[in-house]
C-alpha positions in Angstrom: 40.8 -153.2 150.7 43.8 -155.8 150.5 44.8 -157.6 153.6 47.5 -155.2 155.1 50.5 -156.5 157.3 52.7 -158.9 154.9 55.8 -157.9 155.1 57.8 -157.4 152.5 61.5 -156.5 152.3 62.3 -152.7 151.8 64.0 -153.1 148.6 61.1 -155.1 147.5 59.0 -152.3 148.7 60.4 -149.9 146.9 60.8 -152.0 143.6 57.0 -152.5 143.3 56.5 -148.4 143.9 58.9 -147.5 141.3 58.0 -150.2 138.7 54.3 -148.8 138.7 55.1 -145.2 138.7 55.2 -143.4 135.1 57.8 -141.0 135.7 57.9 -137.7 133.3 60.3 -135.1 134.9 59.8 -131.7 134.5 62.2 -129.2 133.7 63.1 -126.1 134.8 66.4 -123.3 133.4 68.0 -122.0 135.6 71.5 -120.0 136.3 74.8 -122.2 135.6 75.8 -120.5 139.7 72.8 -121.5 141.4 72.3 -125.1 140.1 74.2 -126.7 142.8 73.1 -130.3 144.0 70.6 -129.7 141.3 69.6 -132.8 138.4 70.3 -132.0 134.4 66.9 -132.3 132.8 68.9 -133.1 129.5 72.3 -134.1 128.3 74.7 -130.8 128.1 76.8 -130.9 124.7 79.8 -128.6 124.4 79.9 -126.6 121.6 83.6 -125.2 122.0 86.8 -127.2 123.0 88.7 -126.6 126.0 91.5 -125.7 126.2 90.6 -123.6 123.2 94.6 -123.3 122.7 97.7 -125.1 123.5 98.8 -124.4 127.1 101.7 -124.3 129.8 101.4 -126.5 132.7 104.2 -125.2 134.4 106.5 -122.3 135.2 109.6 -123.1 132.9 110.7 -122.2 129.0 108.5 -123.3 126.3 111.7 -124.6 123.5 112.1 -126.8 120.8 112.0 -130.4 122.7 114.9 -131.4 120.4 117.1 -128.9 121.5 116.9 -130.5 124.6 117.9 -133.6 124.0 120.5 -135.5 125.5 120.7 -132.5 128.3 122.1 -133.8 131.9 123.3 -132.1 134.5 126.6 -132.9 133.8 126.6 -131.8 129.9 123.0 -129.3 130.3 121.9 -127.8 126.8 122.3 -123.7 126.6 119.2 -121.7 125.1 119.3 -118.0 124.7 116.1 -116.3 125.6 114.9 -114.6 123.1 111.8 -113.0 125.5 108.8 -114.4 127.3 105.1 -115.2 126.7 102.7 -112.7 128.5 100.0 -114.3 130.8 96.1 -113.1 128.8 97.8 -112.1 125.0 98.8 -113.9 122.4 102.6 -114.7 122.0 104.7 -112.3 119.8 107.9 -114.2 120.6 108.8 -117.1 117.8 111.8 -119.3 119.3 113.9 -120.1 116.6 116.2 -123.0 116.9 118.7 -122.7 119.9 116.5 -120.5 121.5 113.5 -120.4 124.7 110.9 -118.3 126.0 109.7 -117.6 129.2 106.7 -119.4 130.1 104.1 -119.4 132.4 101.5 -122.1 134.0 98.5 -121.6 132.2 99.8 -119.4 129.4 100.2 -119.6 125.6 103.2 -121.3 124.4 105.7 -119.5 122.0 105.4 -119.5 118.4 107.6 -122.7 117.2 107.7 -124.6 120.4 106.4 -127.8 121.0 106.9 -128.0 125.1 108.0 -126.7 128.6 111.0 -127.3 130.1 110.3 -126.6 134.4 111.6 -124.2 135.7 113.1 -126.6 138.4 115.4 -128.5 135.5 116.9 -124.8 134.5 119.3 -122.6 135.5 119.9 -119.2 134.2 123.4 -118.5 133.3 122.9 -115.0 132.8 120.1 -112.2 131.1 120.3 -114.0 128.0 121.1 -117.4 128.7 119.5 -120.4 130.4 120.9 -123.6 131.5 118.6 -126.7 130.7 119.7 -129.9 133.0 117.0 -132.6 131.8 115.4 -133.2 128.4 111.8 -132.7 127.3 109.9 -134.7 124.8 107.6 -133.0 122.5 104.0 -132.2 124.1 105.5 -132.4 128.1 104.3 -129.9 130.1 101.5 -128.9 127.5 97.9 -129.3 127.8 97.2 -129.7 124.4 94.0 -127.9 122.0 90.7 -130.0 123.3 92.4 -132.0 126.0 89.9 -131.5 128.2 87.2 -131.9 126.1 86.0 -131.3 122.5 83.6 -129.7 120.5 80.1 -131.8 120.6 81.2 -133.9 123.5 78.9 -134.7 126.3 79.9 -132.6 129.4 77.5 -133.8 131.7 74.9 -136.7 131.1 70.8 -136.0 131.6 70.2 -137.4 135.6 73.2 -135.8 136.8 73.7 -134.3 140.3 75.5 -131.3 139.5 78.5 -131.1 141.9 81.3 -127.6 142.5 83.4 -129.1 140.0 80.5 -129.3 137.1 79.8 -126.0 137.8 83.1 -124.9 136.9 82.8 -127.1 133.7 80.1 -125.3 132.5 81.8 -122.2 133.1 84.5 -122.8 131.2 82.7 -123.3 128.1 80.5 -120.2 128.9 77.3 -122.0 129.6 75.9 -120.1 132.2 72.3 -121.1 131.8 71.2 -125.2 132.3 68.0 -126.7 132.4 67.5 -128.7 135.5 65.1 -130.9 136.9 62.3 -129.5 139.2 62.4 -130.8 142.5 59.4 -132.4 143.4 57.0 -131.0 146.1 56.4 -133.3 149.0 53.4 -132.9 151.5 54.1 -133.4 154.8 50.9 -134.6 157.2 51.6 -135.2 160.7 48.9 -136.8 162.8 47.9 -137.7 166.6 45.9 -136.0 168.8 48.5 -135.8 171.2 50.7 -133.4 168.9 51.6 -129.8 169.4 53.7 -127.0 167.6 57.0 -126.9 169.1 56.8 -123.1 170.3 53.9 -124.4 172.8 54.2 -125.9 176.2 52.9 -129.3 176.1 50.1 -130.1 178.5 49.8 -134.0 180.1 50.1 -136.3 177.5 51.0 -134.1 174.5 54.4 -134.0 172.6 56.0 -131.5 170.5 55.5 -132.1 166.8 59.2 -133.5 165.8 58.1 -135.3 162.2 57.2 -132.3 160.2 60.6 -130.8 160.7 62.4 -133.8 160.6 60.9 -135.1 157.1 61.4 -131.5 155.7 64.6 -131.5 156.6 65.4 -134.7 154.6 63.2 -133.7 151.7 65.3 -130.6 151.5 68.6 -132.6 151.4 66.9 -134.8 149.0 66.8 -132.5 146.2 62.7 -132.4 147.0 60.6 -128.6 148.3 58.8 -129.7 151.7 55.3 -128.8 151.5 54.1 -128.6 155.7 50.2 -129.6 155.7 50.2 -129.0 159.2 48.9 -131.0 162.3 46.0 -133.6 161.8 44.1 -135.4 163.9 43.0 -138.8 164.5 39.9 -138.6 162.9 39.1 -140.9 159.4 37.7 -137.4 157.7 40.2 -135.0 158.4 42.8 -137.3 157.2 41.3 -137.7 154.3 40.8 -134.4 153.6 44.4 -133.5 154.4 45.8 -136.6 152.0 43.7 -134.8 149.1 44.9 -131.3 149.9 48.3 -132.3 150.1 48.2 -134.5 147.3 46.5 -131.5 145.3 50.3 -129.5 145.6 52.3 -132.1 145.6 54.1 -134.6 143.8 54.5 -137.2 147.0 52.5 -137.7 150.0 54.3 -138.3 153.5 51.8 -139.2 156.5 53.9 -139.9 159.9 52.1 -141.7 162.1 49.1 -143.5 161.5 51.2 -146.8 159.9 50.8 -149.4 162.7 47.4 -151.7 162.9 45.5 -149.9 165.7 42.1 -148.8 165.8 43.1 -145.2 165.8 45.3 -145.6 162.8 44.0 -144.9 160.3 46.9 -143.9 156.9 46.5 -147.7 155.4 42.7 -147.1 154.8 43.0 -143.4 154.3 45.8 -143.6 151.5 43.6 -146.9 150.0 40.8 -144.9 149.5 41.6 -141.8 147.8 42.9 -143.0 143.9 44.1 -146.2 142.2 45.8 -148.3 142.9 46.4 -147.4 146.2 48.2 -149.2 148.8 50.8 -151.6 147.6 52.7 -152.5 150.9 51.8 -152.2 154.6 54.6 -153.7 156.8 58.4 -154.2 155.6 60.7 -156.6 157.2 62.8 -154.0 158.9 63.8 -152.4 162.1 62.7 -150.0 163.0 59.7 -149.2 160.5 58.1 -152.4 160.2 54.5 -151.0 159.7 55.2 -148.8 157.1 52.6 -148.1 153.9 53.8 -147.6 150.6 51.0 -146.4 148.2 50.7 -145.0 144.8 47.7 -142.8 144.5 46.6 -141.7 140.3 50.4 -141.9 140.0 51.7 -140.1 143.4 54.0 -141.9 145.6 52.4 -142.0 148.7 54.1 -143.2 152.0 52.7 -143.5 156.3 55.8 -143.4 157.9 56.0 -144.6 161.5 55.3 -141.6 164.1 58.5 -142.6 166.2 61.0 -140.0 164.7 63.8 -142.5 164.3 61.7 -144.9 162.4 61.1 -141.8 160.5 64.0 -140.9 159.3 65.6 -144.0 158.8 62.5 -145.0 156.4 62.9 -141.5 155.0 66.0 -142.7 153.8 65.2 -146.1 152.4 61.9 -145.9 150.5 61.1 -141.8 150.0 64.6 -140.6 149.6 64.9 -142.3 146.2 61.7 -141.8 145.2 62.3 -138.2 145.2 65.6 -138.6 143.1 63.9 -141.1 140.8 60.9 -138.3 140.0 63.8 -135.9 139.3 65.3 -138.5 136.8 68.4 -139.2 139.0 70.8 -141.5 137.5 73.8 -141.5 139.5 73.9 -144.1 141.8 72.8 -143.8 145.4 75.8 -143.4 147.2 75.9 -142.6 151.1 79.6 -141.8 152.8 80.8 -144.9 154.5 83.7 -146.3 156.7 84.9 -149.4 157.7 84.9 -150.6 161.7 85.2 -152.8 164.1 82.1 -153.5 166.4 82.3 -153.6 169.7 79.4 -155.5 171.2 76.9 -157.8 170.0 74.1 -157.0 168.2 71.3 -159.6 168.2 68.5 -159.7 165.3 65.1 -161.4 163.8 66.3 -163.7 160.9 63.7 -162.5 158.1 64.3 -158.8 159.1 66.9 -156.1 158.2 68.0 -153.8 160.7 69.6 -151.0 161.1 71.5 -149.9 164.1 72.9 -146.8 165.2 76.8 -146.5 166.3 79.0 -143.9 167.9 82.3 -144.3 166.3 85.7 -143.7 168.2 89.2 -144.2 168.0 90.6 -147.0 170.2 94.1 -147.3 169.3 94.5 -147.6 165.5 91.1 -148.7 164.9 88.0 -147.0 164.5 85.3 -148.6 166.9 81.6 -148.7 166.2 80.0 -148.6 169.5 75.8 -149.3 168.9 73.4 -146.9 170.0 71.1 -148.9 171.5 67.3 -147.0 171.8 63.9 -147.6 171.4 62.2 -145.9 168.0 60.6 -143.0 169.4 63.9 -141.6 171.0 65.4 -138.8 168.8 68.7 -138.9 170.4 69.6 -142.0 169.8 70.2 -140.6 166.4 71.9 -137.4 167.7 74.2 -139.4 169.5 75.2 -141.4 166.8 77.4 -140.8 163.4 75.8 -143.2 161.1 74.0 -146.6 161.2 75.2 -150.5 160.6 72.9 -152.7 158.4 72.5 -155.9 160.1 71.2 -157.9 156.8 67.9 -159.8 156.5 68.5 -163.5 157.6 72.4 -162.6 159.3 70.4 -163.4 162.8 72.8 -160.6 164.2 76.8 -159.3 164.5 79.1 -160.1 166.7 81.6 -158.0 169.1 85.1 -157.7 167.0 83.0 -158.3 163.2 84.5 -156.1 160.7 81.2 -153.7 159.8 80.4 -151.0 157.2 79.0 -147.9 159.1 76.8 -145.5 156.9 77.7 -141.9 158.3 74.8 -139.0 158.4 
């Protein structure tokens, strides 16, 4: 078993992981409606173009642009109407020279027009005649044939998150089935034999189970299916026995608890034992989370997460979270919500170590304050009382009251 407590950087961490894993997502069709937040297991071609005709983008007169032109306000251009273009049919009306059609947003233009003139640049002289006060070059106000996009065009690139928007792509073009990637199964082992479920009263020295909600919690939003192992505890065997039962029905192993170097912990050797080629990093240079484990297992990401729920979640995010996208073949980038503040007390830190500090934001004035949550690892509500965490980089030594910093929201 390899020496276990040289730290290495997160990113580093998580660079080894991924550059040993053999990734082959699976796939998975499903409705075009339900694929929300979802990954495309392939690239999705368009076999139509959209628009499929030339349309109106405004309410106004589909004419000839070059009757139009040299129309002011002081010498406007008279059309006659010669009828109007029905929203859902196909025009019947052909506009002859010196004449308009009623148009509408969205709707066909008339037969022998080339654009819209708005509505707001009219006025209508009478039942037959409109008043046009500013010209119209050929194509304004159209969304022309294929626009949008065109026949054999890529609509959405394999390792896409599909967003609202996408969905409504697809739609358009009638694609209402898309193959997806399937989300990867994630076994979740919590251990300590101080543990109990949350619906029972702890006796002296227990605590409620918080990890295995938590973690599932994140896997969900992820993109990944939570796969609760249950309760384990600290015993060399059952652990064991719970890493190859978990590992059995899932593609990723989570162990919270069990990371630190204590006689009772026992993940590093557990996770080191149980496939090839076992555990690549125990300990990052971060806080909190330093003795986190980072294994692969017969090509399973496996990961001991510190017990303390903030360390938890925080290394959730760093190391499992885009391990989870990568097995669905994400390639977006990994982009979190973020605004700029101003800090409002020191924060000191170990050169050689990354942090990552929770802040309360507020308005003081015109600027948006970061005020740090200060709280030791194994106190949830230091994250509840926050709205997102500052990064205090690796050899920075710390931030200062009044530094300009970037605050990653929940």
């Amino acid at each position: 078993m390899p020496e276990f407590f040289n730290v290495q950087p997160p990113r580093s961490a998580l660079e080894e992981l991924l550059s040993q894993l053999k990734v082959d997502t699976r796939s998975e069709c499903m409705s075009t409606a339900e694929a929300l937040g979802r990954v495309t297991a392939r690239n999705i071609i368009s076999s139509e173009e959209l628009p499929a005709f030339p349309r109106s983008s405004m309410d106004g007169y589909s004419v000839r642009a070059n009757d139009t032109f040299g129309a002011t306000e002081s010498l406007p251009a008279y059309l006659e109407v010669c009828g109007e273009v029905v929203m859902g049919a196909a025009p019947q009306v052909n506009v002859q020279p010196g004449y308009a059609a009623i148009a509408y947003t969205g709707g066909l233009l008339a037969k022998g027009t080339d654009a819209v003139v708005m509505i707001e640049h009219t006025n209508r002289v009478d039942d037959h005649t409109v008043e046009i006060v500013r010209p119209v070059a050929p194509g304004e106000n159209v969304i022309q044939q294929g626009e949008d996009i065109g026949p054999n065009d890529t609509v959405l690139s394999k390792g896409r998150q599909i967003r609202p928007q996408d969905i409504g792509a697809l739609m358009a073009l009638g694609i209402t089935k898309v193959a997806v990637a399937k989300r990867p199964r994630v076994a979740i082992v919590s251990t300590g034999d101080e543990l109990v479920a949350p619906e029972m009263a702890p006796a002296p020295g227990q605590i409620r189970d918080i990890n295995t909600y938590t973690i599932a919690a994140a896997v969900t939003r992820a993109g990944g299916v939570p796969v609760p192992i249950g309760l384990v505890k600290d015993d060399y065997d059952t652990q064991r026995e719970a890493a190859l039962t978990g590992l059995s029905n899932s593609d990723i192993l989570v162990f919270s608890a069990g990371s630190s170097v204590s006689s009772r912990d026992m993940t590093a050797q557990v996770l080191d034992g149980i496939g090839k080629p076992g555990v690549l990093t125990h300990g990052i240079a971060h806080k909190p989370g330093k003795p986190t484990v980072v294994a692969l297992i017969d090509n399973k990401p496996a990961f001991g997460l510190p017990g303390n729920p903030v360390s938890a979640l925080v290394v959730f995010g760093i190391l499992v979270r885009p391990t989870i996208h990568s097995l669905m073949g994400y390639t977006m980038p990994l982009r979190s919500s973020t605004v700029v503040a101003r800090l409002s007390r020191n924060v000191s830190s170990t050169t050689g170590r990354e942090d990552h500090v929770p802040v309360n934001l507020y308005e003081e004035g015109d600027v948006l304050t970061a005020e740090p949550v200060f709280g030791k690892s194994n106190l949830i509500y230091t994250l509840v009382r926050s709205d997102g965490v500052v990064v205090v980089p690796l050899n920075s030594g710390g931030l200062y009251s009044g530094d300009e910093v970037t605050v990653t929201l929940y």
